[in-house]
Backbone of each chain as ProteinMPNN parsed JSONL, in Angstrom:
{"seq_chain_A": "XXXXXXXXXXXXXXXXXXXXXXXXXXXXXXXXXXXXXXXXXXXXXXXXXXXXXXXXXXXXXXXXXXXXXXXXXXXXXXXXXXXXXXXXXXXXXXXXXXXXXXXXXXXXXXXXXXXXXXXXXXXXXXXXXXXXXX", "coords_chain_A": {"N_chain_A": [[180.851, -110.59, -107.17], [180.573, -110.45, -110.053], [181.186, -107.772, -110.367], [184.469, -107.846, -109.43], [185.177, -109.536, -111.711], [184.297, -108.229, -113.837], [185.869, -106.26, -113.445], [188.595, -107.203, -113.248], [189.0, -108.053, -115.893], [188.568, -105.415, -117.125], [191.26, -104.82, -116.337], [192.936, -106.286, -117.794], [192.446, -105.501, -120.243], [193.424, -102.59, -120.146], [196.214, -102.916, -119.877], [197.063, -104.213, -122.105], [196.738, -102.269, -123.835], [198.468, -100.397, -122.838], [200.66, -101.643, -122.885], [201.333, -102.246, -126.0], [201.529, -99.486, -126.52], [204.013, -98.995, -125.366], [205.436, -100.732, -126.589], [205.279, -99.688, -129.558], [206.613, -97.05, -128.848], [208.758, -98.217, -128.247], [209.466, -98.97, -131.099], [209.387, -97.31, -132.46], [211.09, -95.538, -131.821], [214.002, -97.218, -131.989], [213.782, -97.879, -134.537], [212.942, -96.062, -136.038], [212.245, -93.333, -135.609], [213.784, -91.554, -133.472], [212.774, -88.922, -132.448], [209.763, -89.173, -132.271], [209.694, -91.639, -131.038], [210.008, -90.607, -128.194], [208.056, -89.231, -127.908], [206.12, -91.005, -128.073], [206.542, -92.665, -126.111], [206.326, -90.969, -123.756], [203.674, -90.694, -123.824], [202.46, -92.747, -123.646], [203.642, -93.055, -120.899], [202.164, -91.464, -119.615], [199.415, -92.129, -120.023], [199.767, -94.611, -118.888], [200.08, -93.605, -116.399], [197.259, -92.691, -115.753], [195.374, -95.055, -116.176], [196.157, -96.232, -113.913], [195.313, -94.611, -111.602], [192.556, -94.61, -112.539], [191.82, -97.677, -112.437], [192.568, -97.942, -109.015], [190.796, -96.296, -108.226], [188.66, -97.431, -109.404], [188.499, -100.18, -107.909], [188.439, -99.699, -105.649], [186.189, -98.592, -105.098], [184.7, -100.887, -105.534], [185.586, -102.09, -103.634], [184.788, -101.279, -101.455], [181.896, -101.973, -102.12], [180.559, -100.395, -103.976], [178.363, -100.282, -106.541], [179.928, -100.284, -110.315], [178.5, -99.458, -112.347], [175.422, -97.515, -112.344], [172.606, -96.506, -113.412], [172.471, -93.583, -113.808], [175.135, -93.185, -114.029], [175.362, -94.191, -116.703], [173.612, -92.915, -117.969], [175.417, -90.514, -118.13], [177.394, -91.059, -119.223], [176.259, -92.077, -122.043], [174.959, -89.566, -122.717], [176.833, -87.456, -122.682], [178.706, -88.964, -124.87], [176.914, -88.528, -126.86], [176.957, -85.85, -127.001], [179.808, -85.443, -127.951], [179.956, -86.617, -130.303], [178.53, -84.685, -131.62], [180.359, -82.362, -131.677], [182.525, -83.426, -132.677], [181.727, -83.823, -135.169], [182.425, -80.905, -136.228], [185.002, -80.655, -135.308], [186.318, -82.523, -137.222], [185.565, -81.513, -139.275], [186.759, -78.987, -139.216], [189.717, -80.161, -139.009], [190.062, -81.521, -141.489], [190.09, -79.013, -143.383], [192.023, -77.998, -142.263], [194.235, -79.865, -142.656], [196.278, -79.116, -144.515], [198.282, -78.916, -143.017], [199.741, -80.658, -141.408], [201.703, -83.158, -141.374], [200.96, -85.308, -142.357], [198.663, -88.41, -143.998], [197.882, -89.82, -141.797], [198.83, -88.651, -139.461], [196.791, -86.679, -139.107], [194.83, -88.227, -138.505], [195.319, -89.331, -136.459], [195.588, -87.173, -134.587], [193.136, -86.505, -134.853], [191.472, -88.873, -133.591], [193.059, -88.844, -130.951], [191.767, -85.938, -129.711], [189.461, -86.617, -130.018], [188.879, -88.129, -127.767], [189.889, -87.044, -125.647], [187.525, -84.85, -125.312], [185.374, -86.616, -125.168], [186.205, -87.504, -122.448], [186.197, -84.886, -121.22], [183.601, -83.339, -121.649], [182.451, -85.536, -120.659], [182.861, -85.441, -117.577], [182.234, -82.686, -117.491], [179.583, -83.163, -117.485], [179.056, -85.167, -115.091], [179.123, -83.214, -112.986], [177.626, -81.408, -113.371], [174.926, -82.385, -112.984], [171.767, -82.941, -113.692], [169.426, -81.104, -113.426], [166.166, -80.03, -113.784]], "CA_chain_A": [[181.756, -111.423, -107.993], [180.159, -109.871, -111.167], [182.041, -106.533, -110.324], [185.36, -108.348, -109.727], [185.052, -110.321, -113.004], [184.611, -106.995, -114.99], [187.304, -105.23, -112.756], [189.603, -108.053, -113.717], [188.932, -108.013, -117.598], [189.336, -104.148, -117.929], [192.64, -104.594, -115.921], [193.889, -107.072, -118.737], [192.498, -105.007, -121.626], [194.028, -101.356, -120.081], [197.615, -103.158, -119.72], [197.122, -104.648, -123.253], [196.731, -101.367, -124.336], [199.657, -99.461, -122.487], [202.19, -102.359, -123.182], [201.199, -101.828, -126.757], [201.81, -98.284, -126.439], [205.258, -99.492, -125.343], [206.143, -101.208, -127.774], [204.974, -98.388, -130.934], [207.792, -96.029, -128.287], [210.025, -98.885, -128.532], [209.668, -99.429, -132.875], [209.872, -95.561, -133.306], [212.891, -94.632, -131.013], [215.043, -98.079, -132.617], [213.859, -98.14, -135.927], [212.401, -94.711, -137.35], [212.75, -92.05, -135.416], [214.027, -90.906, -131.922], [211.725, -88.012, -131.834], [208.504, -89.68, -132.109], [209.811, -92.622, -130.034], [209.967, -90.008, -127.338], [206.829, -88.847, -128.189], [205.391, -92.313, -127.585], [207.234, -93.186, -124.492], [205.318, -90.108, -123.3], [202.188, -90.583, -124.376], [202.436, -94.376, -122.878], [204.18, -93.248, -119.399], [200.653, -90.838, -118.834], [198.231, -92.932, -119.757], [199.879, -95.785, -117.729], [199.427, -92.824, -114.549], [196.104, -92.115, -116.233], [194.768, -95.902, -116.296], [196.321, -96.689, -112.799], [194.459, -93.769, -111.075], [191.556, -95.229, -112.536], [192.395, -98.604, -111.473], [192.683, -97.666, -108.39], [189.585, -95.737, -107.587], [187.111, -98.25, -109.282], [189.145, -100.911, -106.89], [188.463, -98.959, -103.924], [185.057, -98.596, -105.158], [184.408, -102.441, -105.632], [186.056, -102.996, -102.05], [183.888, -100.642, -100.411], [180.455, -102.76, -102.26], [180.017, -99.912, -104.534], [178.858, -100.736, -108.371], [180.748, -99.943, -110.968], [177.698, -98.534, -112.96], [174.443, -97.146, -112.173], [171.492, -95.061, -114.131], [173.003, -92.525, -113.579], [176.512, -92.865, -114.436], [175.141, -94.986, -117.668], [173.44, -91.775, -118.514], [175.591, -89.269, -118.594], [177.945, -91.983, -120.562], [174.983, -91.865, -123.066], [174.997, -88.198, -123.18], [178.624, -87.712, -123.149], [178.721, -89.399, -126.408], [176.139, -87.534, -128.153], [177.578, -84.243, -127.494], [180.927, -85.778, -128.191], [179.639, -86.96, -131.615], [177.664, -83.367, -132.757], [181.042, -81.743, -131.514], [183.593, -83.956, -133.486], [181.646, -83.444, -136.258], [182.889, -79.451, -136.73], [186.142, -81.448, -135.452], [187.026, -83.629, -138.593], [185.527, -80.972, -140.646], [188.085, -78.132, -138.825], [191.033, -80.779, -139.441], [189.951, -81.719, -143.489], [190.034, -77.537, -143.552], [193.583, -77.513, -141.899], [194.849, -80.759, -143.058], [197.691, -78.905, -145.225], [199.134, -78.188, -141.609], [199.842, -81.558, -140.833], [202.714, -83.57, -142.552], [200.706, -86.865, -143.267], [197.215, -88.148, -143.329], [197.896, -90.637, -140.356], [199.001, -88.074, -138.022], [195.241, -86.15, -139.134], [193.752, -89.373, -138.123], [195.481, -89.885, -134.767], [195.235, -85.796, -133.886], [191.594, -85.962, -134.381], [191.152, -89.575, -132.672], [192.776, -87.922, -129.651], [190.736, -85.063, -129.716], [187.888, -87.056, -129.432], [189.041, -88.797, -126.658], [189.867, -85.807, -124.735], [186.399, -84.439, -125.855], [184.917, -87.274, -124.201], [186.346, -87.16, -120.982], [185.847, -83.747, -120.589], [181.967, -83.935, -121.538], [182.042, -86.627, -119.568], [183.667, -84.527, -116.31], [181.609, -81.873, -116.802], [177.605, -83.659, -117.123], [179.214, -85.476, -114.294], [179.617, -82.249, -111.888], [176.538, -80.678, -113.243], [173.807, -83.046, -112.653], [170.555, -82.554, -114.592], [167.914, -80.54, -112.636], [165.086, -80.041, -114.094]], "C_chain_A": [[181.796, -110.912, -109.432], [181.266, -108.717, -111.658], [183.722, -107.052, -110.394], [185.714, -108.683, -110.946], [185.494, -108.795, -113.915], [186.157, -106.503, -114.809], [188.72, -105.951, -113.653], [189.842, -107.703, -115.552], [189.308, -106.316, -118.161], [190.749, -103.975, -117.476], [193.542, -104.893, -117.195], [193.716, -106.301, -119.78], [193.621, -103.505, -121.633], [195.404, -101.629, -119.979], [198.046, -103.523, -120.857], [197.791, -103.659, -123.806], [198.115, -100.639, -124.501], [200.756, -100.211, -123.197], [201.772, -101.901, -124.791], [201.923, -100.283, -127.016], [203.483, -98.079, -126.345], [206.117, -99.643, -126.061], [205.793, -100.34, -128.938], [206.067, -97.643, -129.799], [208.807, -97.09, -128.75], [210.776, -98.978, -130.449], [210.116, -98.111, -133.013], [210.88, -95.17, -133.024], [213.866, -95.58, -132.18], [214.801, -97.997, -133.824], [213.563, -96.787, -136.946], [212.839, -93.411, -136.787], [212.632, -91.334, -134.218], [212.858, -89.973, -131.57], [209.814, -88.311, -131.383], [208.61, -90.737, -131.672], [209.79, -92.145, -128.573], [208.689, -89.324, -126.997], [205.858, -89.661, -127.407], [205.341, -92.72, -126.296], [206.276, -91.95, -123.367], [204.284, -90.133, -122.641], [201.703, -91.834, -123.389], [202.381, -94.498, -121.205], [202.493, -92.434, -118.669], [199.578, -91.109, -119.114], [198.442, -93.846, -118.894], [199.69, -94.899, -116.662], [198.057, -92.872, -114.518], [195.183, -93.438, -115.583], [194.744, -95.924, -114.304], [195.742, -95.903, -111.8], [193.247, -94.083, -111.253], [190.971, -96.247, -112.339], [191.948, -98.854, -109.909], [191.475, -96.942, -107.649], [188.583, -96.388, -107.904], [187.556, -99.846, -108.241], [188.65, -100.697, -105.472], [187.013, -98.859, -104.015], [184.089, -100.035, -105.105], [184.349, -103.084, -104.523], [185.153, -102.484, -101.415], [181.957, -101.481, -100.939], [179.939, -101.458, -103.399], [179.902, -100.726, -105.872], [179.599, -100.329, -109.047], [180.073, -99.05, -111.77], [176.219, -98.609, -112.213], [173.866, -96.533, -112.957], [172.047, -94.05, -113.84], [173.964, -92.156, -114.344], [176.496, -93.284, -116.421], [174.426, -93.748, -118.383], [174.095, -90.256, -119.172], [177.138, -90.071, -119.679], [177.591, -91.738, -122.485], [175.188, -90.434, -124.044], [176.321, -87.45, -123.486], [178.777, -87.7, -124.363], [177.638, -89.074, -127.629], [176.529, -86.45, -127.964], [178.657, -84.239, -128.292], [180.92, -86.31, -129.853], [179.418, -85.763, -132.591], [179.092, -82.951, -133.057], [182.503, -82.44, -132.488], [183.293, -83.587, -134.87], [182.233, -82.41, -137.137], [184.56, -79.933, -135.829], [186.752, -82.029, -136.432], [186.723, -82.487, -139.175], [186.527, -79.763, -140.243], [189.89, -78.932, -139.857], [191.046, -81.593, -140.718], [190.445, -80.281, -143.699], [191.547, -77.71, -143.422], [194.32, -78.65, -142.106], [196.837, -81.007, -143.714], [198.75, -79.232, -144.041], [199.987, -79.675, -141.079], [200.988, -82.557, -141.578], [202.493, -84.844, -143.854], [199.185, -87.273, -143.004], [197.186, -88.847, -141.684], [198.152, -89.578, -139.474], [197.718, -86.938, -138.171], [194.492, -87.213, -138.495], [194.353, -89.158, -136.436], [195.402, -88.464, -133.857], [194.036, -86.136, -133.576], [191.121, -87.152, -133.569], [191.451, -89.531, -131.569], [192.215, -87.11, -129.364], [189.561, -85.317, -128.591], [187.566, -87.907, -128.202], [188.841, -88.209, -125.678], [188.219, -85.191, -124.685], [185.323, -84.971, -125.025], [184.839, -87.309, -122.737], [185.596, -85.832, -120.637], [184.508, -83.09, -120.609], [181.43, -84.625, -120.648], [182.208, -86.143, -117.789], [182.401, -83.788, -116.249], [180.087, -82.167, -116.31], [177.942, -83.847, -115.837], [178.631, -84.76, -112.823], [178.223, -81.406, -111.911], [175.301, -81.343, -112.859], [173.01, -82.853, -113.93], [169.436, -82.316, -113.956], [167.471, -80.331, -113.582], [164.901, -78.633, -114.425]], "O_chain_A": [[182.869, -110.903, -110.035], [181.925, -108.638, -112.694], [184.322, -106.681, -111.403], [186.696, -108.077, -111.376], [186.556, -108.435, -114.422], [187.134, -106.398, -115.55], [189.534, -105.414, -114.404], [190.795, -107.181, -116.13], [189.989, -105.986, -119.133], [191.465, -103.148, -118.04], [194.48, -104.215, -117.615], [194.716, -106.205, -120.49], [194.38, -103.221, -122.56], [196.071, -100.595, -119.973], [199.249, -103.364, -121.061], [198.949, -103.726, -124.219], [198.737, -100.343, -125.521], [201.597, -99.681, -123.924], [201.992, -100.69, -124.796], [202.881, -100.174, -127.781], [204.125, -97.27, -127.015], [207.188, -99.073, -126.27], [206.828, -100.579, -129.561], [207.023, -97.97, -130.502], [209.642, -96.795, -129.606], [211.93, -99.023, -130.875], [211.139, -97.818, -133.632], [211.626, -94.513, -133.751], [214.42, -94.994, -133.11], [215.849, -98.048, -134.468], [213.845, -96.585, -138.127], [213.593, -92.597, -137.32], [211.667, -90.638, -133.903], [212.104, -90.166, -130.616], [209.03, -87.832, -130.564], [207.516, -91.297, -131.74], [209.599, -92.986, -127.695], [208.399, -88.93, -125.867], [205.091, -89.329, -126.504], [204.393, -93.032, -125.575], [205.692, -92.283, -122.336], [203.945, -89.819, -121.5], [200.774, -91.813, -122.582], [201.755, -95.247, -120.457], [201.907, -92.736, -117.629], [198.631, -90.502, -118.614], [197.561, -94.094, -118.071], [199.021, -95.42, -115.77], [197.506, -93.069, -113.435], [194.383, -93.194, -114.68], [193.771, -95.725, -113.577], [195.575, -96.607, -110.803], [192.54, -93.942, -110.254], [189.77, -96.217, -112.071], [191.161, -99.741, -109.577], [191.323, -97.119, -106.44], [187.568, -96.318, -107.21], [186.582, -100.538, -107.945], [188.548, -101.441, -104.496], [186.448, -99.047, -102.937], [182.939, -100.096, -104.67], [183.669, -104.055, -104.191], [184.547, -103.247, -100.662], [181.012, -101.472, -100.15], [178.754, -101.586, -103.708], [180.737, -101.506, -106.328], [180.397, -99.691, -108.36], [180.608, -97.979, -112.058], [175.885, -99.611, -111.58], [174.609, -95.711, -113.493], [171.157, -93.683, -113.073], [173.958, -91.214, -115.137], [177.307, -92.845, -117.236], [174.765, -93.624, -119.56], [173.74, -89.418, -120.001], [177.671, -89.54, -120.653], [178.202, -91.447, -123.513], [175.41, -90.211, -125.234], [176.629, -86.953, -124.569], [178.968, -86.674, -125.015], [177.614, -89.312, -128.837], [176.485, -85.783, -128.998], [178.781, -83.413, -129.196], [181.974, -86.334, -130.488], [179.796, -85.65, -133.757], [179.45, -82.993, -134.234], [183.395, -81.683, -132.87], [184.129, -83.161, -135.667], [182.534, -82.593, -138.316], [185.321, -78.977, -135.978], [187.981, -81.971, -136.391], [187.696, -82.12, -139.834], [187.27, -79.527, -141.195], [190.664, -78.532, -140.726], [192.018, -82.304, -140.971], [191.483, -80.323, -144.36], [192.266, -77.572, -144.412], [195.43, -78.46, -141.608], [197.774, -81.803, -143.656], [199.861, -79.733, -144.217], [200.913, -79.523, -140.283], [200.823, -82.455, -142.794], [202.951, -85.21, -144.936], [198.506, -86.751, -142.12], [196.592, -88.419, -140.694], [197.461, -89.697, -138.463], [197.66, -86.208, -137.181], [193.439, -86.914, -137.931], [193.666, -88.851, -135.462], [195.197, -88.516, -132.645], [193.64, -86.169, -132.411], [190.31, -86.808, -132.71], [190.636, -89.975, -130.761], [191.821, -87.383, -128.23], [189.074, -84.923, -127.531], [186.48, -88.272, -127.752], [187.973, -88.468, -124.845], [187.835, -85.192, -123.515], [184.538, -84.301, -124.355], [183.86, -87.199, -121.999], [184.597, -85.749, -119.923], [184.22, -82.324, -119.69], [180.381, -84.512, -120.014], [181.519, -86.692, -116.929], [181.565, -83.979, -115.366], [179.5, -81.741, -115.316], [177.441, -83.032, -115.062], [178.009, -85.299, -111.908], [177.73, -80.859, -110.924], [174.532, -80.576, -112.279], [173.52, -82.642, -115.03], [168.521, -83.135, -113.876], [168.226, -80.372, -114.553], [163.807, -78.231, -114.821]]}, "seq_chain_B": "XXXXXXXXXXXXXXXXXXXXXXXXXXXXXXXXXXXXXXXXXXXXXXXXXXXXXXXXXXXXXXXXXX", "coords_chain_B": {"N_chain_B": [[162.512, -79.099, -108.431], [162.667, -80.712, -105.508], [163.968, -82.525, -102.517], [163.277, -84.958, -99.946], [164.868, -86.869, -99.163], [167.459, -86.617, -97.209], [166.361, -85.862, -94.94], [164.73, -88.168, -94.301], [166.364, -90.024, -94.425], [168.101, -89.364, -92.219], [166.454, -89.827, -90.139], [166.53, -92.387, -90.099], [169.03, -92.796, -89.533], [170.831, -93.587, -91.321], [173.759, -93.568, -93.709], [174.962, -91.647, -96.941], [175.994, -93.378, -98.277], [175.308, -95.481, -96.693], [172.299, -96.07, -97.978], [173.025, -95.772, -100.632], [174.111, -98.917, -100.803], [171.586, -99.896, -100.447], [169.995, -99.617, -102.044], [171.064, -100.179, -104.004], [172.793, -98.006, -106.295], [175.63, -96.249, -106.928], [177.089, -93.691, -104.416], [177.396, -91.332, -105.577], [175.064, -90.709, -106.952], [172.949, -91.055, -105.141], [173.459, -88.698, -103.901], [173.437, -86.801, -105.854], [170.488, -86.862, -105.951], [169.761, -86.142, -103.76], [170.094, -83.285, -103.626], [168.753, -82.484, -105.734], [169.748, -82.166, -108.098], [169.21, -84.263, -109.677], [167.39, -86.145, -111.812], [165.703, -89.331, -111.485], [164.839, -92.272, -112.644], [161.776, -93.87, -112.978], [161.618, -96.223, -111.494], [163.99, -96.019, -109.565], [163.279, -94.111, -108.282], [160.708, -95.175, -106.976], [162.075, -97.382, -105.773], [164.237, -96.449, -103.88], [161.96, -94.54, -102.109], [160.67, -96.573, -101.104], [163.022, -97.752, -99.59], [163.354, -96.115, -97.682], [160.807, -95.88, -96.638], [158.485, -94.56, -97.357], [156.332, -92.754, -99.694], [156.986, -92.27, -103.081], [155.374, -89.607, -103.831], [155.401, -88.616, -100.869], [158.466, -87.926, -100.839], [159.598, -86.64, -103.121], [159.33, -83.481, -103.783], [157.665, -81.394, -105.977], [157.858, -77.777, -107.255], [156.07, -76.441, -107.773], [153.799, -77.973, -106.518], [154.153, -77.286, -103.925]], "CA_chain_B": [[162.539, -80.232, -107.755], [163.373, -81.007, -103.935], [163.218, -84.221, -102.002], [163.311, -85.037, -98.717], [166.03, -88.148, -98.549], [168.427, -86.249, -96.379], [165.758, -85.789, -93.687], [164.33, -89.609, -93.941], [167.959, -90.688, -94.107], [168.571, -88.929, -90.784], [165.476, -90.267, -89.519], [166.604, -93.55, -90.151], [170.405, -93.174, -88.91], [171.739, -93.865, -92.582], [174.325, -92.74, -94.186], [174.682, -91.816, -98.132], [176.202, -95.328, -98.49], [173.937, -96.99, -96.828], [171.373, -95.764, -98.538], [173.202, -96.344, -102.043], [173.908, -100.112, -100.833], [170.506, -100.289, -99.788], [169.178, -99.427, -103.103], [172.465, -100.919, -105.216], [173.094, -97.617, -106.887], [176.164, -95.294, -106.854], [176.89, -92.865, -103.37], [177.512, -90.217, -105.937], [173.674, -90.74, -107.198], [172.335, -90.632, -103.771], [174.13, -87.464, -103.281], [172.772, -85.604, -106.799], [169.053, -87.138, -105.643], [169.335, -85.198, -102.906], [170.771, -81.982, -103.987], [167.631, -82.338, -106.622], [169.947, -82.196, -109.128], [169.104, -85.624, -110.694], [165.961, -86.824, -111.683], [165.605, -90.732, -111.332], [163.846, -92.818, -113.482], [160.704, -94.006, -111.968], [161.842, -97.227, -110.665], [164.897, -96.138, -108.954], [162.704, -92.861, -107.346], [160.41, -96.516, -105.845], [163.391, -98.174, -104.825], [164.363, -94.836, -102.888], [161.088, -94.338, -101.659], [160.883, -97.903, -100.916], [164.01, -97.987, -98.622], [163.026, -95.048, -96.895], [159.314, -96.548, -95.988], [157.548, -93.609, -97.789], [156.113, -93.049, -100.995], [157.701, -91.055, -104.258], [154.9, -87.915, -103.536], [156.119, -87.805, -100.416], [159.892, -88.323, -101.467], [159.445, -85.557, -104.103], [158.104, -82.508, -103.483], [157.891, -80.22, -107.224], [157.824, -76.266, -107.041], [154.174, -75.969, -108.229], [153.523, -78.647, -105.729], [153.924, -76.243, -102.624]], "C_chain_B": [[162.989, -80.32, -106.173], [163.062, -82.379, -103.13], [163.485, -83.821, -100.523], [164.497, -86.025, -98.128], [166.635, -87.862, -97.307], [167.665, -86.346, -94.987], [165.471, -87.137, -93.527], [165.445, -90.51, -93.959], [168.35, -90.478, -92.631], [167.649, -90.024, -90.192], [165.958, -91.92, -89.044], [167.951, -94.051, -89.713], [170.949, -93.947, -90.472], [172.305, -92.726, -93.335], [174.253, -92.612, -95.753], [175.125, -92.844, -98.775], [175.722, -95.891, -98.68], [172.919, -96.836, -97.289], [171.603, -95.972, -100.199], [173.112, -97.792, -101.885], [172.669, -100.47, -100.973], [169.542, -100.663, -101.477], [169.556, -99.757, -104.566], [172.491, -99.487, -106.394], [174.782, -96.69, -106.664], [176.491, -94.563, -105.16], [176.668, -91.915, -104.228], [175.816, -89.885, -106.779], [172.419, -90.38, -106.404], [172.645, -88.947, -103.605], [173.76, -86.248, -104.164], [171.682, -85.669, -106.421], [168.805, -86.09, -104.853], [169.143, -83.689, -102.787], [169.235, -81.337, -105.165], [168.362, -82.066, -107.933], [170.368, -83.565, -110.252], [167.676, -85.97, -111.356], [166.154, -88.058, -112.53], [164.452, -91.197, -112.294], [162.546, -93.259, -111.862], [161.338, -95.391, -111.092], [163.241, -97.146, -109.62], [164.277, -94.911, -107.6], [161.986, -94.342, -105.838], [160.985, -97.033, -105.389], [163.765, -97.116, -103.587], [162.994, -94.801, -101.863], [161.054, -95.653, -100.678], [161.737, -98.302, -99.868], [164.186, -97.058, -97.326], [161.639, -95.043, -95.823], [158.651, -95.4, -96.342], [157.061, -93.874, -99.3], [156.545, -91.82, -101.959], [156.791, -89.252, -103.782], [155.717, -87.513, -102.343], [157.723, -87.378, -100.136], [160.31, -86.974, -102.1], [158.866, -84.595, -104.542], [158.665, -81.31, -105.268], [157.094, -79.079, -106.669], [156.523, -76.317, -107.11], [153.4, -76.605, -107.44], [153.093, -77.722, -104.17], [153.018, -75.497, -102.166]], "O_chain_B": [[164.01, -79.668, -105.951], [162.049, -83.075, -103.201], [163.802, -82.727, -100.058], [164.949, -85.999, -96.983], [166.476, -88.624, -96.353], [168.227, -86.832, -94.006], [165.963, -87.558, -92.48], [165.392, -91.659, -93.521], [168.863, -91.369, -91.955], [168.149, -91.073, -89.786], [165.775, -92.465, -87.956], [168.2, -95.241, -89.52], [171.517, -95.034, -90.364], [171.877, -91.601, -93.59], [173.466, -93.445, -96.203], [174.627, -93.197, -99.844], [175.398, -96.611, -99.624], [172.225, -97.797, -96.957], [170.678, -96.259, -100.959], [172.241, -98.316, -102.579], [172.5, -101.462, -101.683], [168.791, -101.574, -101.826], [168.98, -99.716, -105.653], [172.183, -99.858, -107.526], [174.761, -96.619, -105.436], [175.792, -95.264, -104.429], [175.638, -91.312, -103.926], [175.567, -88.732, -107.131], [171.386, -89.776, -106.693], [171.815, -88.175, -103.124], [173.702, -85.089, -103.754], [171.245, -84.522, -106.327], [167.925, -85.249, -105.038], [168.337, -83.054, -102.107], [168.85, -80.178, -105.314], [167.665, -81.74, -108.894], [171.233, -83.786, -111.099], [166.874, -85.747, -110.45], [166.545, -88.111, -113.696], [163.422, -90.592, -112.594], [162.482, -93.089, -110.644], [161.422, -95.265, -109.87], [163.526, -98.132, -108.941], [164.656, -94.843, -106.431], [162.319, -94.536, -104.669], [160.606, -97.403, -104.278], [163.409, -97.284, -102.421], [163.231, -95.115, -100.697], [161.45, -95.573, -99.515], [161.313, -99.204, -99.145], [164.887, -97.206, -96.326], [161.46, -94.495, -94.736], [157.989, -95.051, -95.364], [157.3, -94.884, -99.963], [156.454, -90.634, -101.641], [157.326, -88.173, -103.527], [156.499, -86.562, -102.358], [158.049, -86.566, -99.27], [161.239, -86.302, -101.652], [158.046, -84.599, -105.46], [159.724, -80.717, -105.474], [156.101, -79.141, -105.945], [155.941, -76.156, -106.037], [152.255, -76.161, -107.355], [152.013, -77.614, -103.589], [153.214, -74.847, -101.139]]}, "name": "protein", "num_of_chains": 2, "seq": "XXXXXXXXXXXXXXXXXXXXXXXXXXXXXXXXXXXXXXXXXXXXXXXXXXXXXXXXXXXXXXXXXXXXXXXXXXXXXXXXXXXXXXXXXXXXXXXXXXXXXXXXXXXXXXXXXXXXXXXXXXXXXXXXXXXXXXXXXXXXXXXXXXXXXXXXXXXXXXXXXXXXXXXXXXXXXXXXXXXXXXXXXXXXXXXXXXXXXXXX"}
């Protein structure tokens, strides 16, 4: 029931999110500026594949009696986010360096807070695949 | 590191499932345990051990051990 409960609550927060996402495509296309309303609409339509794939497999994981977390998975979470921390570091300080490049500070902020997103995952992918022998 | 699960899993007619249900962790945990490319805290190695009807030594056999 525990697992349900959660399942439920990240459903409502990851739809929060997307519709959000929605609506910033919807303000930029009507009000500022087509190109980065297209941008958005984007950005929105592949995380909504992104979420619902994930969705979808901790669903299937819930039905079958699996947990959602374990020692394990809570570990390489852990570790994930300390590599993902050292490694952002020479991240922000790359994009202060190349800052000129960029037109505004907000779109420095939201480059490097995707980044680190991506960064994550893919830290997160690889501990995943490698284990930790000894 | 090397264990034995896979053989006391057979033994026992379980699969890597039932052996995660058994022990409420993960399949994909069961499945690095075995491979030896995990190493378990101590209380999840006893739970393992534990569900298997053995004990962690003989669960977990280390290189220098042999």
């Amino acid at each position: 029931m525990e697992e349900k409960r959660k399942f439920k609550l990240g459903l409502v927060l990851l739809i929060s999110i997307n519709l959000c996402q929605f609506l910033a495509a919807f303000y930029w296309y009507f009000n500022e500026s087509k190109d980065i309303g297209y941008i958005w609409f984007a950005i929105a339509i592949i995380t909504a594949i992104l979420f619902a794939i994930f969705l979808n497999k901790t669903w299937k994981d819930i039905k079958a009696g699996q947990p959602s977390e374990d020692e394990r998975s809570k570990k390489i979470k852990m570790n994930a986010a300390g590599y993902s921390f050292f490694v952002s570091i020479y991240l922000w300080i790359g994009l202060l360096i190349f800052q000129d490049l960029f037109s505004s500070c907000s779109h420095v902020v939201s480059v490097g807070i995707i980044l680190m997103a991506v960064l994550f995952v893919t830290i997160s992918t690889i501990l995943n695949r490698r284990g930790d022998a000894i | 590191m090397r264990t034995r699960i896979k053989e006391l899993r057979a033994r026992y007619d379980l699969t890597q499932d039932d052996l995660a249900k058994k022990v409420g962790v993960r399949r994909e945990t069961i499945l690095f345990l075995e491979k030896g490319k995990y190493n378990p805290s101590l209380k999840l190695a006893h739970d393992v051990a534990k569900a298997l009807n053995t004990s962690i030594d003989e669960l977990f056999i280390f290189e220098d051990d042999q």
